[in-house]
C-alpha positions in Angstrom: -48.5 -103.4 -24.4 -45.5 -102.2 -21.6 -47.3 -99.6 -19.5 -44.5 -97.7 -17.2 -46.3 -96.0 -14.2 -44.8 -93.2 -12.5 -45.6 -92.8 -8.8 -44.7 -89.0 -7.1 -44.5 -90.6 -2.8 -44.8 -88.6 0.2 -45.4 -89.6 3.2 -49.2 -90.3 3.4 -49.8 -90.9 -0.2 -48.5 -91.2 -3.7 -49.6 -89.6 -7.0 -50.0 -92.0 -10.0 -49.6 -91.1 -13.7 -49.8 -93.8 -16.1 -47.8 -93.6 -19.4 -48.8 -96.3 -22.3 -48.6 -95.5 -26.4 -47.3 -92.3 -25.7 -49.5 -90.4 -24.1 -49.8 -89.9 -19.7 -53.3 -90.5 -18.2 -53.1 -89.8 -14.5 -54.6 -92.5 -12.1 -54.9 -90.3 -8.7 -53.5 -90.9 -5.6 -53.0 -94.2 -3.2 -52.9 -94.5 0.5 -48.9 -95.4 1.2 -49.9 -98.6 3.6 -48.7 -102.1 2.8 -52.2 -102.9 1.9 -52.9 -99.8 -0.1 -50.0 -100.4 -2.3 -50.9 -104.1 -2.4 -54.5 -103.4 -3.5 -53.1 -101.1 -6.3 -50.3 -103.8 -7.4 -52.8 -106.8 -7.8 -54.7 -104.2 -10.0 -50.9 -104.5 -12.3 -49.7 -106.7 -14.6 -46.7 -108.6 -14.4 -45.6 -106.3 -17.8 -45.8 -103.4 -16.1 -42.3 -100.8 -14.6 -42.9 -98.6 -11.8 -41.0 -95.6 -11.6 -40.0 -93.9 -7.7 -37.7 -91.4 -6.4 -35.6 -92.3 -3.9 -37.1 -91.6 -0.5 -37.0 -92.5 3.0 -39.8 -95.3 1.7 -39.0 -96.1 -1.3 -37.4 -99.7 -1.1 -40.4 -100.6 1.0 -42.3 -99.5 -2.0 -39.9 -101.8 -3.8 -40.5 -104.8 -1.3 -44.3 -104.5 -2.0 -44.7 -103.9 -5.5 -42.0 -106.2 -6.4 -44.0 -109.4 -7.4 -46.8 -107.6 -8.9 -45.0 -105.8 -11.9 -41.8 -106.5 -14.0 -39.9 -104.2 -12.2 -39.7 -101.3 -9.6 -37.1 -98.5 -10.5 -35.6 -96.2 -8.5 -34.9 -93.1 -10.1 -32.0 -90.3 -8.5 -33.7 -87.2 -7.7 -30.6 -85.7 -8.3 -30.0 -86.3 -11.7 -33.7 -86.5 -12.5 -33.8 -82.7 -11.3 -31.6 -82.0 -13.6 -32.6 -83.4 -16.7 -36.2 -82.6 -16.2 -36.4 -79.1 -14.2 -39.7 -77.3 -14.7 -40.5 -73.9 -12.9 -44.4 -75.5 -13.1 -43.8 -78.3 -10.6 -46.6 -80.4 -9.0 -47.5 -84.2 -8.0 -48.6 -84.8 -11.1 -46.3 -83.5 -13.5 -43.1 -84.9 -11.2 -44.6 -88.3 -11.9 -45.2 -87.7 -15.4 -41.8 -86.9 -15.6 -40.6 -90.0 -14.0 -42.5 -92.4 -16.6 -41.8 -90.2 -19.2 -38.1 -90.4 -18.6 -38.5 -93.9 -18.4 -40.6 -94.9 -21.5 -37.5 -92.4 -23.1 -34.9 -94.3 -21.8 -33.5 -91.8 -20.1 -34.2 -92.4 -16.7 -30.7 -92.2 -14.1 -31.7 -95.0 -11.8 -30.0 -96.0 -8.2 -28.8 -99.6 -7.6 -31.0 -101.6 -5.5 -29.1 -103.7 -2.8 -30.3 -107.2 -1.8 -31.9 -108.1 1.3 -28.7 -108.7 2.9 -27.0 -105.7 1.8 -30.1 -103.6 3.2 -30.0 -104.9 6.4 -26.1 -104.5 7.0 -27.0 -101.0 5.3 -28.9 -100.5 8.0 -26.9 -101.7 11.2 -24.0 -99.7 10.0 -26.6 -96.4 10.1 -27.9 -96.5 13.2 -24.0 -97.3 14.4 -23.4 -94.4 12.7 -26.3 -92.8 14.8 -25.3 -94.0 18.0 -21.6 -92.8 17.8 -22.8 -88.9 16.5 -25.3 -88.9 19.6 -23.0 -89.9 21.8 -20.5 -87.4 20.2 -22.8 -84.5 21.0 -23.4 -85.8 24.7 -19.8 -85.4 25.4 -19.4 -82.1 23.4 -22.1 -81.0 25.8 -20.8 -81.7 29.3 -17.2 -80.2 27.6 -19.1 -77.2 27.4 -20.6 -77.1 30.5 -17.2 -77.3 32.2 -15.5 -74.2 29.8 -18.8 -72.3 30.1 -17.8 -72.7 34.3 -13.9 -72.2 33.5 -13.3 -75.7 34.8 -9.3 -76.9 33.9 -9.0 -79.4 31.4 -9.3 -82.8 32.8 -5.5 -84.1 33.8 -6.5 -87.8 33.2 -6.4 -88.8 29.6 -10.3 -90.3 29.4 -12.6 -87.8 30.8 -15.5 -90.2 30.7 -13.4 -93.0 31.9 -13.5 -94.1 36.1 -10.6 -91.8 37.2 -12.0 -88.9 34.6 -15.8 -89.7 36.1 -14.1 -89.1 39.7 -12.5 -86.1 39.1 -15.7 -85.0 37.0 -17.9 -85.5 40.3 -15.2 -83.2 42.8 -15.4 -80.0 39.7 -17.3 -77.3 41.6 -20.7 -76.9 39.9 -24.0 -75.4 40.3 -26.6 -77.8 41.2 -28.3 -77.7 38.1 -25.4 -78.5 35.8 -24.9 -81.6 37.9 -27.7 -83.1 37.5 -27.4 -82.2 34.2 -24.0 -84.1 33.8 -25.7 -86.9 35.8 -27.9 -86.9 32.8 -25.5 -87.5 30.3 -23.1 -89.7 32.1 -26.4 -92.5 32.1 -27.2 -91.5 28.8 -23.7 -92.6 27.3 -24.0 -95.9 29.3 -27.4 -96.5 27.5 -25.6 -95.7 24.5 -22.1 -97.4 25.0 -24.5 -100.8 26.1 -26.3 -99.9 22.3 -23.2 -99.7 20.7 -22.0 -102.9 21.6 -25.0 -104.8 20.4 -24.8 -102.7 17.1 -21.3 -104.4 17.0 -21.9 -107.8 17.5 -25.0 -108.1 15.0 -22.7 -106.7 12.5 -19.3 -109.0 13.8 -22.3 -111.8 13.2 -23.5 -110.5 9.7 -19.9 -110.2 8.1 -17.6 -112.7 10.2 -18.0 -115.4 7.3 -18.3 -112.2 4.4 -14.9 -112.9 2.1 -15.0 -109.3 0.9 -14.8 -107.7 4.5 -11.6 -110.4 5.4 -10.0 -108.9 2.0 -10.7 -105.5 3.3 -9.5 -106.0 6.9 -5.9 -106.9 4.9 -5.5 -102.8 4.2 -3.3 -101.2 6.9 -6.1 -99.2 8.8 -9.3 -100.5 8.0 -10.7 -101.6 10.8 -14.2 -104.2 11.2 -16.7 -101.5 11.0 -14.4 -99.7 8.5 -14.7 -102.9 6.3 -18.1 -104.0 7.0 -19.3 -100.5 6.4 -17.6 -100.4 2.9 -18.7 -103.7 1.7 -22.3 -102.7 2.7 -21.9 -99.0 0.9 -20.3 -101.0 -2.1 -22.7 -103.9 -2.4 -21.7 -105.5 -5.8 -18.4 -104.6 -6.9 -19.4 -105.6 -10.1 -21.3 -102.2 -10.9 -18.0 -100.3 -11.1 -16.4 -101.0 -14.4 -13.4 -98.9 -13.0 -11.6 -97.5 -9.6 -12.8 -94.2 -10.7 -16.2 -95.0 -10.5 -16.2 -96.0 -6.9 -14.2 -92.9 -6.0 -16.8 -90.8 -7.7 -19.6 -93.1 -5.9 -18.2 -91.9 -2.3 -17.7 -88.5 -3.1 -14.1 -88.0 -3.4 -14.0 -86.7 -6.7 -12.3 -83.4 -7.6 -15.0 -81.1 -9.2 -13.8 -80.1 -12.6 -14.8 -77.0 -14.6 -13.6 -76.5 -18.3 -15.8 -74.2 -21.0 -13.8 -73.6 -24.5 -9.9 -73.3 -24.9 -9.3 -72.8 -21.4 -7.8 -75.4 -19.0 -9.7 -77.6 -16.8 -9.7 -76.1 -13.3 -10.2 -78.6 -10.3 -11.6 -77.4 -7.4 -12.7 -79.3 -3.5 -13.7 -82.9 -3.8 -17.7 -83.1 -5.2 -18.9 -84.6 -1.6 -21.7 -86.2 -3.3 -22.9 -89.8 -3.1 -22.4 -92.0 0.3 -21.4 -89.5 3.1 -21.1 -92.3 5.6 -18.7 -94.3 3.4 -16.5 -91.1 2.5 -16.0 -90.2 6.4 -15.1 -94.0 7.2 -12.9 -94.1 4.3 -11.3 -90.6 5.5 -11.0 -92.2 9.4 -9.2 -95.3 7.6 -7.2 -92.8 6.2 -5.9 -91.3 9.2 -5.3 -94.5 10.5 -3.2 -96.0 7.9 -1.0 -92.2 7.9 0.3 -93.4 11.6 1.0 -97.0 10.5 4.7 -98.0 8.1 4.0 -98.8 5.2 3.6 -97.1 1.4 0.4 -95.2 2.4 2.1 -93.6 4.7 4.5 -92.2 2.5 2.0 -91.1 0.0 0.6 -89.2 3.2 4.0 -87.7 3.8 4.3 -87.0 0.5 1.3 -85.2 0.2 1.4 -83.4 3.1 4.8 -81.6 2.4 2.9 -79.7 -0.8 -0.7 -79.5 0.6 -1.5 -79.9 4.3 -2.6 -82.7 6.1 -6.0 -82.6 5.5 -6.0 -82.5 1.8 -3.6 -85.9 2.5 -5.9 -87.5 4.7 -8.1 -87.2 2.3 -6.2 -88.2 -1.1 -4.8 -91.5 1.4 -8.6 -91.7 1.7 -9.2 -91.6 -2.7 -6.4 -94.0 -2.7 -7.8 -96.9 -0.5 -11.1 -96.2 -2.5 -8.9 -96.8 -5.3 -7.5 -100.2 -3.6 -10.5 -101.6 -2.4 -12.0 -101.9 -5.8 -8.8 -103.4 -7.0 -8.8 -106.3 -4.0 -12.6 -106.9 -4.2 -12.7 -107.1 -8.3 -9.4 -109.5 -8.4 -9.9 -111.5 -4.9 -6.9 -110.4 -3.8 -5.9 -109.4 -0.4 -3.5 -106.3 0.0 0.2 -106.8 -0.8 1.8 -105.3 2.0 -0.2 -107.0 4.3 0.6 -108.0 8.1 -0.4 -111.7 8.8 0.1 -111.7 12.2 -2.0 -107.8 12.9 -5.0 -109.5 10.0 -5.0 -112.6 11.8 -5.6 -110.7 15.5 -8.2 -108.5 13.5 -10.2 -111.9 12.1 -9.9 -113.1 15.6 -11.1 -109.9 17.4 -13.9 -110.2 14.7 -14.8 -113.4 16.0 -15.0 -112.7 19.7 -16.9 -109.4 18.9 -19.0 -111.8 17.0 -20.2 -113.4 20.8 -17.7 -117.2 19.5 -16.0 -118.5 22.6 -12.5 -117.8 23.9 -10.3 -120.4 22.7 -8.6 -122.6 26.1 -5.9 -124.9 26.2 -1.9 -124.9 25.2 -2.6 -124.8 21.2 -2.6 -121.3 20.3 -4.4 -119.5 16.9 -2.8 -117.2 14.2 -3.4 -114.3 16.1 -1.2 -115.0 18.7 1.8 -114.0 16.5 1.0 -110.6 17.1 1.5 -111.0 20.9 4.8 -111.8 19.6 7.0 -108.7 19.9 10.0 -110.3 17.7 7.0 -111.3 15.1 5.5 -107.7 15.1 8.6 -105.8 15.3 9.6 -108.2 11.7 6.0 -107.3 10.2 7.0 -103.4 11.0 10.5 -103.7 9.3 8.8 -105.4 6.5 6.0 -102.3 5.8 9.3 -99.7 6.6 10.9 -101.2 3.8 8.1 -101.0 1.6 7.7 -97.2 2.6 11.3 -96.8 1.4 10.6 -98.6 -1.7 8.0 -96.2 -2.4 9.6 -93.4 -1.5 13.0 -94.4 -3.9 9.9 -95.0 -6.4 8.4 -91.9 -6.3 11.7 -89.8 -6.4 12.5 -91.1 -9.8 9.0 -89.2 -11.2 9.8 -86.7 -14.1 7.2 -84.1 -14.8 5.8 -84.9 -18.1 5.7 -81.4 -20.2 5.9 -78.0 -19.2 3.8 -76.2 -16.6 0.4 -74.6 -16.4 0.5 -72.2 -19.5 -2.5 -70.2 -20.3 -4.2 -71.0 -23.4 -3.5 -69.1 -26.4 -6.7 -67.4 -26.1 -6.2 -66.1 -22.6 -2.9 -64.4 -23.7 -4.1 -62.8 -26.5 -7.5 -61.4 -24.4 -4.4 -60.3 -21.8 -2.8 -58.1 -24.9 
């Protein structure tokens, strides 16, 4: 008989309930090693489902469990919490839940990426790690000089060689010096990081189809793409664009309750945070570029600000990249020659040689100026095509109207 075990994990050790014909029988706790958790799994059949929150550990769970039992789930806390909220609440009762909820079939559970998805997962984290420490450094010494009404630096890179110089002449206390000293080796530790960061991942995705598809998108950079395709994993799981803009976050919340209309509020936020902020960047980037995104931003921005445009430019390239990865299909408005000096700045960031010698790649198009100035009249054209599009929009039906309800309340 299918047994489904529920496990409640912490950091030091994991509550067990067992659930088979029905009824729970707990099983106490384990020590969360590897050979803790391999002890208990040999003690498993190969019938058996484990059932895990999503945790810091929980795809190392997954890892070592794995080949003991049928299957490791990994249940969203969120939606689990929701489904199942209790004002009693212990170890033992969360873990019932969670095999409950499974032998039930009602368990939400999270996608688990392969091998190779969790490690470019991971790369494109601590990247992510990196460039928010070494934001805060700089924020820092910024407000060292204001807190000592220092002028704004008159060179455009503070942290550059002419902003360092003029950084070391800036009449400070000798404290804040060496605390500026401090910082300035701390971003070369960091800047050195970074560029490893970038070449492991130029390495993990330089032969990855998906991320070339990606990089055709005005704006999407390598990390951009790589960090999308590791956020995405298998395309496959979204039956529709909507899907994948709801999995990122950029969903509008919606509230309807009985005859009134639906309000929509501020984009839910929920889901990968890390994918909704490179997505937004993207966004930004394609806004400055020609080309039909930018005159959705325009467009946007007239009625709403530019914020709320950055971020529906950023809904609509979620909406895109789902349609390029699902069909194979790279972006129609494309640049050859800018995609072809992004795959090649891919492969030199990737550590391959400099190419030598009189015959020259794709991506020297770009260094073309009648070439790139062709590409640009090309995505100008498509802007204006948009735009002439767009014009021609009727509004379908009247306005907001109050419900019938609402007006008679109002009488």
């Amino acid at each position: 008989m299918q047994r489904v075990l529920g496990m409640d994990i912490h950091r030091t050790f994991a509550e067990v309930v067992f659930w088979e014909a029905g009824r729970l029988r707990p099983a106490g706790r384990i020590d969360m090693t590897r050979s803790g958790l391999e002890g208990f799994g040999r003690s498993l059949s190969k019938e058996d489902e484990v059932v895990i929150e999503a945790t810091g550990n929980a795809m190392a769970v997954v890892r070592v469990l794995g080949p003991y039992v049928a299957r490791v789930i990994i249940a969203n806390p969120l939606q689990v919490k929701a489904i199942a909220h209790a004002h009693v609440k212990t170890d033992k009762i969360d873990a019932g839940v969670l095999a409950s909820l499974r032998a039930a079939g009602f368990l939400p559970e999270v996608w688990i990426p392969d091998a190779d998805t969790e490690r470019l997962r991971r790369l494109v984290a601590r990247r992510n790690q990196i460039v928010r420490h070494r934001t805060r450094i700089k924020n820092e010494i910024h407000a060292i000089l204001q807190a000592h009404l220092i002028p704004p630096c008159p060179h455009a890179d503070l942290f550059g060689r002419l902003g360092r110089s003029w950084l070391g002449r800036q009449a400070l206390p000798d404290d804040e010096k060496a605390a500026i000293d401090r910082h300035l080796r701390e971003l070369d530790r960091l800047a050195e990081d970074l560029e490893l960061l970038d070449r492991e991942i130029a390495e993990k995705v330089i032969e990855d189809p998906a991320v070339k598809r990606l990089l055709t998108i005005t704006g999407v950079n390598i990390i951009v793409a790589a960090g999308l395709v590791a956020a995405i994993g298998d395309i496959g799981r979204f039956c529709s664009p909507q899907k994948l803009v709801s999995y990122v976050g950029l969903n509008p919340r919606v509230r309807q309750s009985g005859l009134g209309l639906a309000q929509h509020g501020r984009i839910s936020k929920r889901g990968r945070s890390h994918a909704r902020a490179m997505l937004v960047e993207a966004a930004w980037a394609a806004s400055k570029a020609p080309g039909p995104l930018r005159s959705f931003f325009l467009r946007i921005r007239a009625r709403r600000g530019h914020q709320v445009a950055a971020v529906a430019v950023a809904r609509k390239l979620a909406v895109l990249c789902w349609h390029l990865l699902t069909r194979d299909a790279d972006y129609q408005w494309a640049r050859p020659a800018l995609v072809a000096n992004k795959l090649r700045a891919m492969e030199l960031q990737a550590g391959q040689p400099a190419r030598k010698g009189n015959k020259r790649g794709a991506a020297y198009a770009y260094n073309i100026k009648e070439l790139r100035d062709r590409e640009i009249d090309v995505a100008r054209h498509a802007e204006q095509v948009y735009e002439q599009f767009v014009s021609r929009w009727q509004r379908r039906g009247p306005g907001k109207r109050r419900t019938g309800a609402a007006r008679d309340e109002r009488q």
